[in-house]
N, C-alpha and C positions, 0 to 999 in steps of 0.2 A: 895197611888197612886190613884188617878183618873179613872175611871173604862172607858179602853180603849171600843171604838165601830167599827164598820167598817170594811173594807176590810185589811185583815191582810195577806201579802202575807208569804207564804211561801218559802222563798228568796231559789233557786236554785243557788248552789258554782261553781263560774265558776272557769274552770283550762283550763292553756296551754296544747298543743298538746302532753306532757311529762309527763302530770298527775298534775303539781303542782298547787298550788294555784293559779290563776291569780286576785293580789289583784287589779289591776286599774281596770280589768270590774266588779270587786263585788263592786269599789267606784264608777264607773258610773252605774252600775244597780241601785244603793241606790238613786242618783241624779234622775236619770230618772222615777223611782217607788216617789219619794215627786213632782217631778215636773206634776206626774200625777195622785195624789190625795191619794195616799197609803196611808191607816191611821194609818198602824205601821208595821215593818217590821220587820219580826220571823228569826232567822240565825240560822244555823246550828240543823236544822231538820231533818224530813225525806226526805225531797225534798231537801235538801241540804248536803245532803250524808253521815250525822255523820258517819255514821257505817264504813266509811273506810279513815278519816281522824288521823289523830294521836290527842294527847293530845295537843301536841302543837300547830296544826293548827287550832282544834277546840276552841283555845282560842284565837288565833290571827286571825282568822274570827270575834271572837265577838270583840276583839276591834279595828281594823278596824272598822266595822260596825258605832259601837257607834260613833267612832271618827269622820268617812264622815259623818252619818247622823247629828252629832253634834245639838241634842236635837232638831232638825227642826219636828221629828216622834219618836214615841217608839219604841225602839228596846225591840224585845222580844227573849232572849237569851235561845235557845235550850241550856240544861244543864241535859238532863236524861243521866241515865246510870242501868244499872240491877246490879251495887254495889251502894249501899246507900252512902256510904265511898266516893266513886268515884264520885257521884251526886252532891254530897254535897260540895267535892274542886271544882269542875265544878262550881257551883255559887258564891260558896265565887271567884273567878276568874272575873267573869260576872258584880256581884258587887263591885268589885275594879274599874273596869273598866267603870262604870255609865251606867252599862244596866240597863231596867227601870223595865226588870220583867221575872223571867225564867219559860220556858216550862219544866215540868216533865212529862217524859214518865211513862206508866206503867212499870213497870221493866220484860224485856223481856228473853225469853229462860229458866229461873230457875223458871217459873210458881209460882210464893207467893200466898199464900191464899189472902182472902179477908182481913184477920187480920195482914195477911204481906205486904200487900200494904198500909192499914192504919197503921200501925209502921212506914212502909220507908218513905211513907208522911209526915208522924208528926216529923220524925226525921230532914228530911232536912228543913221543916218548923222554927224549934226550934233552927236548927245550923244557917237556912238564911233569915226569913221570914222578915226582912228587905227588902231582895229584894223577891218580891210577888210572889208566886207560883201558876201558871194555871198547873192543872190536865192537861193530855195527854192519852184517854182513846182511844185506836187504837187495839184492839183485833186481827184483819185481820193480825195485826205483831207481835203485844206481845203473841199471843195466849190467856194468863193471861185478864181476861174482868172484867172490874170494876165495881160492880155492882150499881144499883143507892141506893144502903142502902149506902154502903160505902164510895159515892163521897156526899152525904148528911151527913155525919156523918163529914169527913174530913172539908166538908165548915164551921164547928163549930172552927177548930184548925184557929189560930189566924196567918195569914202574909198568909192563902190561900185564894185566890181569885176568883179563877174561874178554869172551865172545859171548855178543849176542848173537843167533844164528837163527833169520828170519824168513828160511825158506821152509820150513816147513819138511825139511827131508831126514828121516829118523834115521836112515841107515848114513847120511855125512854126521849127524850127530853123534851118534854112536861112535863114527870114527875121534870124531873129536873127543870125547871121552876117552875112547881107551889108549889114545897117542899123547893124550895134555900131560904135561909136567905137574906136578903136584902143587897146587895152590893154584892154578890155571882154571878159571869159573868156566861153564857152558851154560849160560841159559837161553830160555826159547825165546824167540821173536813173532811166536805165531800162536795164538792162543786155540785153536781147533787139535792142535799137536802136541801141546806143553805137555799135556798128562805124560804122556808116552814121553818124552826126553826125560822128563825128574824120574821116571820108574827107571831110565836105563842110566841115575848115575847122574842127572842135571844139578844145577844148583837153584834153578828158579827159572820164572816169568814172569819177562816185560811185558805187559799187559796191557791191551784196548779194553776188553771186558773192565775190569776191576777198574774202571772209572764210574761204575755205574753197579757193580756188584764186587765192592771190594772186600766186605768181611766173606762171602764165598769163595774168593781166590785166593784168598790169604786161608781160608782151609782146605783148600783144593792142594794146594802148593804143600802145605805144612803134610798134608795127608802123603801125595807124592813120597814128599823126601823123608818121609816116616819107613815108605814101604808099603803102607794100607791103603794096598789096589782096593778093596771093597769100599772103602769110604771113600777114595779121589774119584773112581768111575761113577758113585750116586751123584757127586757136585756135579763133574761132569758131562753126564748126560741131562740134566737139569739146564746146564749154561750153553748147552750145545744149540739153541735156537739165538741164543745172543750171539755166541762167537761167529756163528754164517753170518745172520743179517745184518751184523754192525759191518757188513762188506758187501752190502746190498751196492752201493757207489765207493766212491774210492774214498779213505778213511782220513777226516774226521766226520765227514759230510753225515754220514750215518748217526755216529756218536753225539754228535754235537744237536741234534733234530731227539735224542735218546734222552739227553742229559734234560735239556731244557722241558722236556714231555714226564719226568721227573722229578722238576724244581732245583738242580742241582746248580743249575747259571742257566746264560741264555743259549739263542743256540744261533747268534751271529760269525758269522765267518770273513774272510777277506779273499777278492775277488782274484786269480779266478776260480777257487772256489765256490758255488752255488747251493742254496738250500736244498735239501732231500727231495727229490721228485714225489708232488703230491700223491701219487700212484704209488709210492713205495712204502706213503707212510705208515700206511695197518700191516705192512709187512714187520717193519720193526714194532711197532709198537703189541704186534701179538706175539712177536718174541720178547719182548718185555714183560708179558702176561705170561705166557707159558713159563719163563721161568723163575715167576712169582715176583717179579721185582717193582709191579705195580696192581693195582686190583685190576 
């Protein structure tokens, strides 16, 4: 695979008012995210609910997916799970279906050591690494934190690719930059931070923002990996009221109260998930305003 760059959204699952899936706005979100520059689009993440869909719809999201974007962007197929077993049918799935590259979470709640996160890696590597595997290194929800010996270690096993690296900390980034193997991706998991990872040497960002301001983050990013701090820091401080308050509650809760006050789908969730605390909502929504993305 081609080492994906750019603005990588983190597709939010829209559903009807009943909880279900609503596959026509996840195939006009897809249309709408390439018409406005997305340079690949991640399905069935954390932004996009895994945690409360079933097996089944988490695979008929991804192809769906595949099939609207129909090789126009990469699809990048959320495919973790805290069984290996379970991780691992989740790609072979992904791969059937012509995703172009699957997201591995750290494996959440059963805390694995470091030597158990480098086994579950290697394993689902070894069963799928046809289709390419980017790290998912999100401590804020796995608890479990991967250290950068052991996402250095793993960039050695063959069919992985790249880290997503979701804490937010510039100085592990950097390490990982200047330790990664050549063709080994780094991009951000935290959009208040991304700028600063693509200046030191990133490949991109997975994106909450860019569900809601994608043609900005697809030139935030492009600017970044260009070099032109002057141009990435105006987007920047521009999106810098979205990227705090889309984390006003715990995420999608935000987004999805963002999207729907937008037109973009609705802004149904699955319990225990709960609607945006009415008190919160001119908080987002004047970060919406501030940075221009509605009147």
């Amino acid at each position: 695979m081609e080492t994906i760059t750019g603005s990588i959204v983190a597709l939010a699952t829209p559903m009807h008012e009943d909880g279900s899936i609503d596959y026509a706005a996840l195939r006009k979100l897809i249309d709408w995210h390439i018409a406005e520059g997305t340079d690949c689009i991640g399905v069935v993440g954390t932004t996009g609910e895994s945690p409360t869909v079933s097996v089944e719809e988490h695979c008929e999201i991804i192809r769906v997916s595949v099939e609207q974007a129909a090789g126009r962007v990469p699809i990048m197929a959320g495919c973790g799970a805290n069984s290996t077993a379970e991780a691992i049918e989740l790609a072979k799935f992904a791969r059937s279906v012509g995703a172009d590259c699957q997201l591995q979470v750290v494996p959440y709640y059963n805390k694995p050591t470091q030597e158990g996160q480098y086994q579950h890696f290697k394993a689902i590597a070894e069963a799928t690494g046809d289709l390419p595997v980017i790290l998912y290194n999100v401590p804020g929800r796995s608890v479990a934190d991967m250290s950068v010996e052991t996402a250095l270690r793993l960039a050695q096993v063959p069919g992985i690719v790249g880290i997503k690296e979701a804490t937010g900390n510039i100085e592990r980034a950097q390490w990982l930059i200047r330790e990664a193997p050549k063709g080994f991706a780094i991009y951000s998991g935290d959009d208040p931070t991304a700028v600063a990872l693509m200046l030191c040497g990133g490949h991109g960002n997975v994106s909450v923002t860019a569900n809601v301001a994608p043609r900005l983050m697809h030139e935030l990013c492009k600017a970044a990996l260009a070099g032109d701090v002057k141009r990435a820091m105006e987007i920047q401080f521009r999106l810098m009221p979205v990227h705090k308050n889309l984390f006003v509650e715990a995420n999608p809760i935000p987004l999805k109260w963002a999207m729907a006050r937008m037109g973009l789908c609705g802004g149904t969730m699955r319990l225990p998930l709960t609607p945006l605390t009415a008190s919160l909502e001119p908080v987002v929504e004047s970060a919406l305003q501030q940075s221009g993305l509605i009147d």
